[in-house]
N, C-alpha and C positions, 0 to 999 in steps of 0.2 A: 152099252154104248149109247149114245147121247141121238135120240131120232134126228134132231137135225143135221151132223153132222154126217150118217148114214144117208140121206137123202141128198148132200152135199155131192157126197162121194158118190151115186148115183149116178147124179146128173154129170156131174166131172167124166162119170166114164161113159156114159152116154155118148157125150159128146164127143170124147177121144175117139171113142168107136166108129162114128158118124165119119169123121177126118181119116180114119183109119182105115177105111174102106178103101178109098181111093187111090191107095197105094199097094194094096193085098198084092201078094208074090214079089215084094220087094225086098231086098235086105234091111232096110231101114223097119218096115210092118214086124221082120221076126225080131229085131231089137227090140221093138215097141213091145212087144205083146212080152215077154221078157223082161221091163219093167213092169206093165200090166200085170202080170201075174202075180208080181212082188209086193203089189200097191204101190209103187212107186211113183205115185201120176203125176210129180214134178218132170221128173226122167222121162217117164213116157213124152210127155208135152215138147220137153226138150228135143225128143230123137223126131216126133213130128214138127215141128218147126224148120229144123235141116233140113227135113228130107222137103218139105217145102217149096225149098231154095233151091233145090236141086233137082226136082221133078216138076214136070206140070203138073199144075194143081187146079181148082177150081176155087170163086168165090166163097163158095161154103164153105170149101176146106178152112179157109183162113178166118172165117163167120167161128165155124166151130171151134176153133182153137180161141181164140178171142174170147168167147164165151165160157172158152170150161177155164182160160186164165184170171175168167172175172171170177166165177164162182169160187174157185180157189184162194180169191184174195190178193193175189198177185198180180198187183197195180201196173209195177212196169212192164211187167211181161204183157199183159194188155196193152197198154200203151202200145207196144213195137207189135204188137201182132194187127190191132187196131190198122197202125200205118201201112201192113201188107195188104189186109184188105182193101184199104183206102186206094194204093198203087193198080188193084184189080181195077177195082170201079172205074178209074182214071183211064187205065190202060183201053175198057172196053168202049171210052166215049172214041176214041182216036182209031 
């Protein structure tokens, strides 16, 4: 397999992991890890984004999703993750 793309996938789940912390002993985490296992790490990304929306979360959370959507390539899922974090930041001036 191709070093760069190993390294890709890496940092992708690196990053998932980081985000994934923050919700351990959730049902959405045993989804997650359930794609994870699969390699799945569109899926996974996806089950972290809901649970998102749905849980409290932290800046980082939403930093790290953001990031492992850029690494992945996937433009507008950055985009919309981008704006959640963007919402954090705004939210903690107020």
């Amino acid at each position: 397999m191709d070093e760069r793309l190993i390294k890709q996938w890496q940092v992708t789940e690196s990053l998932l992991e980081a985000a994934a912390a923050e919700i351990a002993s959730t049902e959405p985490h045993c989804e997650y890890k359930g794609f994870l296992d699969h390699n799945e790490l569109e899926l996974a990304l996806n089950v972290l984004e809901d649970a998102g929306h749905e849980l409290k979360v932290s800046r980082e959370y939403w930093w790290n999703l953001m990031k492992a959507a850029e690494v992945m390539g996937l433009t507008e899922r950055y985009d919309a993750l981008r704006e959640e974090f963007r919402k954090t930041i705004n939210a903690e001036k107020t």
